[in-house]
C-alpha positions in Angstrom: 0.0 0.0 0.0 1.1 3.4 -0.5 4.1 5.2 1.5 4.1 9.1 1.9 7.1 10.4 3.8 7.4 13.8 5.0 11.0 15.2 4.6 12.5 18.5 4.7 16.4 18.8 6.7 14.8 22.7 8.1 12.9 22.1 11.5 10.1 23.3 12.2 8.9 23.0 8.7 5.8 21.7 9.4 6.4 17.9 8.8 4.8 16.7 12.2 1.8 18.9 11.4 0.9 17.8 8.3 1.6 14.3 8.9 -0.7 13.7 11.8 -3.3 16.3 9.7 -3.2 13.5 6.5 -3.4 10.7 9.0 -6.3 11.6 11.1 -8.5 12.2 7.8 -7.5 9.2 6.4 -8.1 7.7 9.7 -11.1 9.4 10.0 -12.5 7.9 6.6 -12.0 4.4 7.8 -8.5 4.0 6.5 -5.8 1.7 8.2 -2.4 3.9 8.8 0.7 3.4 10.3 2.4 6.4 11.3 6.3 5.8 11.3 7.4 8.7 14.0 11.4 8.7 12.5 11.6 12.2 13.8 13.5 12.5 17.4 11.5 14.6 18.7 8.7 12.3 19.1 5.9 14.4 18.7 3.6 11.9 16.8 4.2 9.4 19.7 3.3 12.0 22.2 0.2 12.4 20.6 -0.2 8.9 20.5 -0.1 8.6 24.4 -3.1 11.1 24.8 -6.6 10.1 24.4 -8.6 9.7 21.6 -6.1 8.5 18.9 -8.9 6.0 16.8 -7.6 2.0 16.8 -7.1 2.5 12.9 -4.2 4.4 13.5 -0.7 2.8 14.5 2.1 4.6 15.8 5.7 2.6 15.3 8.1 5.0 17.4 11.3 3.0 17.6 12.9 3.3 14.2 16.4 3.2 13.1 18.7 3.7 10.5 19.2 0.0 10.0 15.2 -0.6 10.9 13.2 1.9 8.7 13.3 -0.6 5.6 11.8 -3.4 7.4 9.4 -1.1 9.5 8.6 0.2 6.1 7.9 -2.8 4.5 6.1 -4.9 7.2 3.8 -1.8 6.9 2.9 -1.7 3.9 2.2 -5.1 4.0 -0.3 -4.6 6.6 -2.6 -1.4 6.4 -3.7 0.7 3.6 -1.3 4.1 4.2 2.0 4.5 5.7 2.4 7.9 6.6 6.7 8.6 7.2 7.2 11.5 9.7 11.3 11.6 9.1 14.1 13.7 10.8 15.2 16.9 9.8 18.5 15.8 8.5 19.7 14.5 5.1 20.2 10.8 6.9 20.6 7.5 5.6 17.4 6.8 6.9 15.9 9.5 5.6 17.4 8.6 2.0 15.9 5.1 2.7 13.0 6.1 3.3 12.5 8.1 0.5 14.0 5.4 -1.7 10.4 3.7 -0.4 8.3 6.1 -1.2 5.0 6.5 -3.1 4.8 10.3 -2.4 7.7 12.9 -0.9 5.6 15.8 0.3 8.1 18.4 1.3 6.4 20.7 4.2 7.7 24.6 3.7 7.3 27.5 5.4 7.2 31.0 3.3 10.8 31.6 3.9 14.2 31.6 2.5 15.7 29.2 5.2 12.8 26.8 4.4 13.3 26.7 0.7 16.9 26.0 0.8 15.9 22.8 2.9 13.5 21.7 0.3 16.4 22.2 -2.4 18.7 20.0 -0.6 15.3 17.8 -0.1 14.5 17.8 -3.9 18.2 17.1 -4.7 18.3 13.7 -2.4 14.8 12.6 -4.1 16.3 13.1 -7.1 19.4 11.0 -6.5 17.6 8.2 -4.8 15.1 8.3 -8.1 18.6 7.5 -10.1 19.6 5.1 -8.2 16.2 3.2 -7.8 15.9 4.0 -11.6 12.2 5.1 -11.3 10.1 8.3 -10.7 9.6 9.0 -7.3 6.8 11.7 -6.7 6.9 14.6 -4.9 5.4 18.1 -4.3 5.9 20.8 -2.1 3.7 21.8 0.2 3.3 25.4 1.7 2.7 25.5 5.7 1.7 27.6 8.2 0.6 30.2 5.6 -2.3 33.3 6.6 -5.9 32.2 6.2 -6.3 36.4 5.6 -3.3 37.0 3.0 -0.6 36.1 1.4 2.8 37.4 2.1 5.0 38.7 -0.3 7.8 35.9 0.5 5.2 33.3 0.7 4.3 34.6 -3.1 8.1 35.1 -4.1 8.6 31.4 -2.8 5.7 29.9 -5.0 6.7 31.7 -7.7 10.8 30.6 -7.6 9.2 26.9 -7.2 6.7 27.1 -10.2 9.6 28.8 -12.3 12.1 25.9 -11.2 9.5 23.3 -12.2 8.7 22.2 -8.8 5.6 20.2 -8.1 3.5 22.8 -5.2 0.3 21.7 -3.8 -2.6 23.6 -4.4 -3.1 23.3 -1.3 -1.1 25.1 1.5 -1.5 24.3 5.8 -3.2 27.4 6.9 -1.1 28.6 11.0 -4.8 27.5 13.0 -4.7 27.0 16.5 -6.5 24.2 16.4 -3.5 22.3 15.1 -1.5 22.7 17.7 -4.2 22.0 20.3 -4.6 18.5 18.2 -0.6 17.8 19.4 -1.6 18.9 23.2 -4.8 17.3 23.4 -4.9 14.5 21.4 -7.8 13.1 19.4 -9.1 14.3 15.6 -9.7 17.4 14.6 -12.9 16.9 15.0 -13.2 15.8 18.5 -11.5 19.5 19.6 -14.2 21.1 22.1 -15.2 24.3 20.1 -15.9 26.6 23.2 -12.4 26.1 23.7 -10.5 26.2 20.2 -11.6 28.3 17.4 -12.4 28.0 13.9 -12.4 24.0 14.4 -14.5 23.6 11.2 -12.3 25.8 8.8 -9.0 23.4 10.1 -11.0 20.3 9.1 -11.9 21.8 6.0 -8.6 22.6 5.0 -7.0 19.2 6.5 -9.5 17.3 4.2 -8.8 19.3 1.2 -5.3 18.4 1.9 -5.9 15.1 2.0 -8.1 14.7 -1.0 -5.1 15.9 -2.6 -2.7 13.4 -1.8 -5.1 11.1 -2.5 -5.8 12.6 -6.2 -1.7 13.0 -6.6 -1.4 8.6 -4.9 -4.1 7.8 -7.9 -2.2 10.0 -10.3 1.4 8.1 -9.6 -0.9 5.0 -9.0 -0.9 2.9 -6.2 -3.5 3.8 -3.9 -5.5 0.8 -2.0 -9.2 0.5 -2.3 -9.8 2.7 0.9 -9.0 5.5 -1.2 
């Protein structure tokens, strides 16, 4: 079934976020998924831990360099999305992972520092696609943008991506508060108390668009189970 990793070597990208987002609508639609927390930070297993996380999602926290292939694998093998949240280095096991990979979805802020890691993320996809000798797919994807405007760099980066040929979602992670209340509280999106977080149903909205996407881009480079 189909792998998406999320890679970019800049923290605080956006990777965590938009992992759990993809996984909790898939999750949320009945889908099996295994979410692969590479990252050492851990967030996805601290999330984990909290209540609420539905049975249809599996966390596998201890991964290593020499691991991630089999974890991979045995995944795949199991449930209908794997869902790769990977460090923020240019690793070996972030190269493996890749090398794996259905989709690379490249999480980026509207920021110089941010673009530069998904060049040297775009370069690495590229190389492992030469030495796996197929197309591995990819887009970037633009996080933590303004639901109220667009910035001039956030413009100035999507336009230096479309004029290098760079796959960009039409889609973009919009900064809501009520995904980072999904890391501290745990659950879906869904189950956030809305006396308490704000504008739950416009961060739903946009986390399902975002998912139909990868979906439509899975089907596209073709190998999506019948849960999509």
């Amino acid at each position: 079934m189909p792998v998406i990793s999320f890679a970019n070597p800049k923290g605080g990208a956006g990777k965590t976020t938009s992992a759990l987002l993809l996984a909790s609508e898939l999750a949320a639609k009945g889908a099996s998924v295994v979410l692969v927390d590479a990252d050492p930070e851990k967030w996805i297993s601290q999330w984990g831990a909290l209540p609420g996380k539905p049975d249809n999602i599996t966390i596998v926290g201890e991964v290593t360099e020499d691991s991630i292939v089999d974890v991979i694998d045995q995944a795949a093998s199991q449930v209908q999305f794997v869902i790769v949240d990977l460090e923020g280095t240019a690793s070996l096991m972030v190269a493996n992972a890749i090398g794996l990979s259905d989709l690379v979805i490249i999480p980026t802020q509207g920021a110089s520092m941010d673009a530069k890691g998904a060049v040297k993320t775009l370069r690495l996809i590229r190389n492992q696609a030469r030495m796996a000798k197929r197309e591995i797919p990819h887009a970037v994807l633009l996080t933590r943008t303004s639901a109220a405007v667009a910035s001039r760099s956030l413009k100035n980066i999507r336009d230096q991506l479309d004029g290098a040929g760079v796959e960009v979602f039409a889609t973009s992670i919009v900064e809501r508060a009520a995904y980072r209340d999904l890391l501290d509280f745990g659950g879906l999106l869904a189950d956030l108390d809305p006396s308490k977080v704000s504008n739950i149903d416009k961060a739903v909205q946009n986390a399902r668009e975002f998912m139909a996407e990868v979906v439509t881009r899975l089907k596209a480079g073709s190998r999506v189970g019948e849960a999509a």
